[in-house]
Structures are given as C-alpha cells and as structure tokens.
C-alpha positions in Angstrom: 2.9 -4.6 22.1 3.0 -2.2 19.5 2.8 -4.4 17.0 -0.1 -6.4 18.3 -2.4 -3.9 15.7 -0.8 -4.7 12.8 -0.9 -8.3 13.5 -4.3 -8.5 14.3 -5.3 -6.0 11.0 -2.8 -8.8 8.8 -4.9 -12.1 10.7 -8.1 -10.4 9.7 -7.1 -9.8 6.0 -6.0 -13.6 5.6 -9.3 -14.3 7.2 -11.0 -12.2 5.1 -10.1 -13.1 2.0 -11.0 -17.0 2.6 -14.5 -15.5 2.6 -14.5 -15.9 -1.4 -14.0 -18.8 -3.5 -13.6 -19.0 -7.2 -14.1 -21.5 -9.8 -14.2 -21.7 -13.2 -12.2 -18.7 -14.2 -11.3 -17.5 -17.5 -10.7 -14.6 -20.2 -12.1 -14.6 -23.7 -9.1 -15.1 -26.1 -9.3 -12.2 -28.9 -7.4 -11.5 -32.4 -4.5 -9.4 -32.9 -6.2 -5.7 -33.1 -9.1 -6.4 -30.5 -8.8 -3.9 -28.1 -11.5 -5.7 -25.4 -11.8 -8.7 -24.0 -14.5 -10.3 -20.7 -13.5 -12.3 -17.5 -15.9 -14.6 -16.4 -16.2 -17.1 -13.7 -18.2 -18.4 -10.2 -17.7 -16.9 -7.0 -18.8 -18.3 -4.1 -19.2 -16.3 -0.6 -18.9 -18.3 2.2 -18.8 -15.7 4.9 -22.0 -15.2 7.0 -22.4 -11.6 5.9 -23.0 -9.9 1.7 -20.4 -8.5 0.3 -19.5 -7.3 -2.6 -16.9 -7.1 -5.8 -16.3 -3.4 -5.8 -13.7 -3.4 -8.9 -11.1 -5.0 -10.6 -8.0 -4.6 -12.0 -4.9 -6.2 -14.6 -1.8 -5.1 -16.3 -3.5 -6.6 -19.7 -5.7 -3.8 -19.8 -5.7 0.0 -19.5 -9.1 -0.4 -17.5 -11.3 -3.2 -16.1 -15.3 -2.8 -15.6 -17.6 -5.0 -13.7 -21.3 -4.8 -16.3 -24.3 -6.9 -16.7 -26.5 -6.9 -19.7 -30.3 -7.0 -19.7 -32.9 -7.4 -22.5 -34.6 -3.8 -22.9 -36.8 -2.8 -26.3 -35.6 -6.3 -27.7 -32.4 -5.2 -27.4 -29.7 -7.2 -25.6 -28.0 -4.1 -23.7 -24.5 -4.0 -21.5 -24.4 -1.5 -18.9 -21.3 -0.7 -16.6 -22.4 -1.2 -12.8 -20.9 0.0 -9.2 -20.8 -3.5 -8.4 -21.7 -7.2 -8.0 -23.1 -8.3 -5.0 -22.5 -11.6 -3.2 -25.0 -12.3 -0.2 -24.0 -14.4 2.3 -23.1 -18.0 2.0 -24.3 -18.3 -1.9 -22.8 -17.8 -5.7 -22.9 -16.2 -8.1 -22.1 -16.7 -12.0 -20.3 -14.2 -13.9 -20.9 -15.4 -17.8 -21.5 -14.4 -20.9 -24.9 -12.8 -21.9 -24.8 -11.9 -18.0 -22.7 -10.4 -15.0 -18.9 -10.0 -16.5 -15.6 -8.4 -15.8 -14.9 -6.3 -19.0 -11.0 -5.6 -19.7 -11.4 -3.0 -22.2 -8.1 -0.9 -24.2 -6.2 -4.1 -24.0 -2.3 -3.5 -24.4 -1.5 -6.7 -26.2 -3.7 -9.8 -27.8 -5.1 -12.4 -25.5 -3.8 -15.3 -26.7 -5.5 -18.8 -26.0 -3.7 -20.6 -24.0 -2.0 -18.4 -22.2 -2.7 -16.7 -18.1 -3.7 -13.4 -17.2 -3.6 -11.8 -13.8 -6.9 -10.2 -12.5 -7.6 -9.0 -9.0 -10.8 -8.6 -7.3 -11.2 -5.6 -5.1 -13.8 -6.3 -2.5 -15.9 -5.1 0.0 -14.5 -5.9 3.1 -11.7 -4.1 2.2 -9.7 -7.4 0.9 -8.8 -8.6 -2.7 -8.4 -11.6 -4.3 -5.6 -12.3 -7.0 -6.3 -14.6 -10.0 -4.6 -16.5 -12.5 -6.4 -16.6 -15.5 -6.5 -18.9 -18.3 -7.3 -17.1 -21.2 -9.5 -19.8 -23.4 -11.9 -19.1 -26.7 -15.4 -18.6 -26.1 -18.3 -18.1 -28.7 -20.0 -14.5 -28.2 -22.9 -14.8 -26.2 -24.4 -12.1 -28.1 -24.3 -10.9 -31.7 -25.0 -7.4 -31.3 -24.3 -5.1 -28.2 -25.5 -1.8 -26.9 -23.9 0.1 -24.5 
C-alpha cells in the first residue's frame, strides 16, 4: 500500500506527457566557430487544458532559450520569453522568423546530418525528450536585434 503513491504519481507522468505531440523537428546546422544555433518544430497539445513549454535543455549547448521575434521600428527584433504557450487541443509552430528554441554557447559544430538531444520542460510538471536531426536551413532573417 505504500507504494500505491508513487505508482499513481509515475501513471500520471506517462499520461501526461502523451498530452504533446511533435512533428517536424529539427536544429539549424552551423560552421565550425558558430557558437549558436535554433530548434524549431510543431507541437501539438492534445490535452483538454493550456499548457505550456516552460524551458528547455541539451548537452550541445551551455544554455537553451525559448524567444520569439516581432517586427518593431522596421526592425525584425528577437526577444527571450518566460514561455510558449500551448492552449488546449491546438498547435503551434516553432519556425524561423517566429517562436524558436535558441541553443546558444554551443560546445561543438552542428553538423548536418547528424541528431541532437533536446528536452522540453513543461507545464504540467512533465518533459518531453527529442531526438533531433540537425539539417541546413536558410536564415529567416538577415539582420537581428536582441
């Protein structure tokens, strides 16, 4: 009986984390010397109630930042954020030139081709490990402001 808690606290995190679905993932190959790189990708929240991706982290990079960019003074500018919300039962796109997972002081090149770990730390208290393919993508944006 005493470990009827733990049991039930274990059930609920395998539930939880079938509340998220992701497609479409992948990390922005860079040259030998780039020190940051950008996850992107679709999640999906099929649960009934919002949550949210609170934070993320990878062993590729010293630290990982969720950011969005917006167009202020004609100027396209990235701003780190506390998080990236995820109502109930929709999607949302992380991209370039929009909501993105930044891996920034990168401790080696991210070579195309290869997979990268990334896990999602979310709201209810669940997260969500990724295997990354790590693919070239043109720059969204010439210029960036933080």
């Amino acid at each position: 009986m005493k470990y009827l808690p733990i049991a039930l606290l274990l059930s609920a995190s395998i539930v939880n984390a079938a509340d998220i679905s992701i497609s479409d993932a992948r990390a922005r190959a860079v040259p030998p010397g780039a020190d940051i790189s950008a996850a992107f990708m679709n999640v999906k929240n099929n649960a009934a109630t919002d949550l949210a991706i609170l934070g993320a982290d990878s062993s590729v990079a010293e630290s990982v930042e969720l950011h969005s960019n917006s167009m202020a003074d004609g100027k396209m500018k990235m701003r780190r954020i506390d998080q990236i919300e995820l109502a109930a039962n929709s999607e949302v796109a992380l991209q370039p030139g929009g909501l993105h997972i930044m891996l920034i002081g990168l401790r080696r090149p991210l070579v195309e081709g290869e997979t990268i770990e990334l896990t999602l730390n979310l709201s209810n208290n669940t997260s969500e490990l990724l295997q990354i393919p790590v693919v070239h993508i043109e720059p969204g944006m010439k210029k960036m402001h933080h």
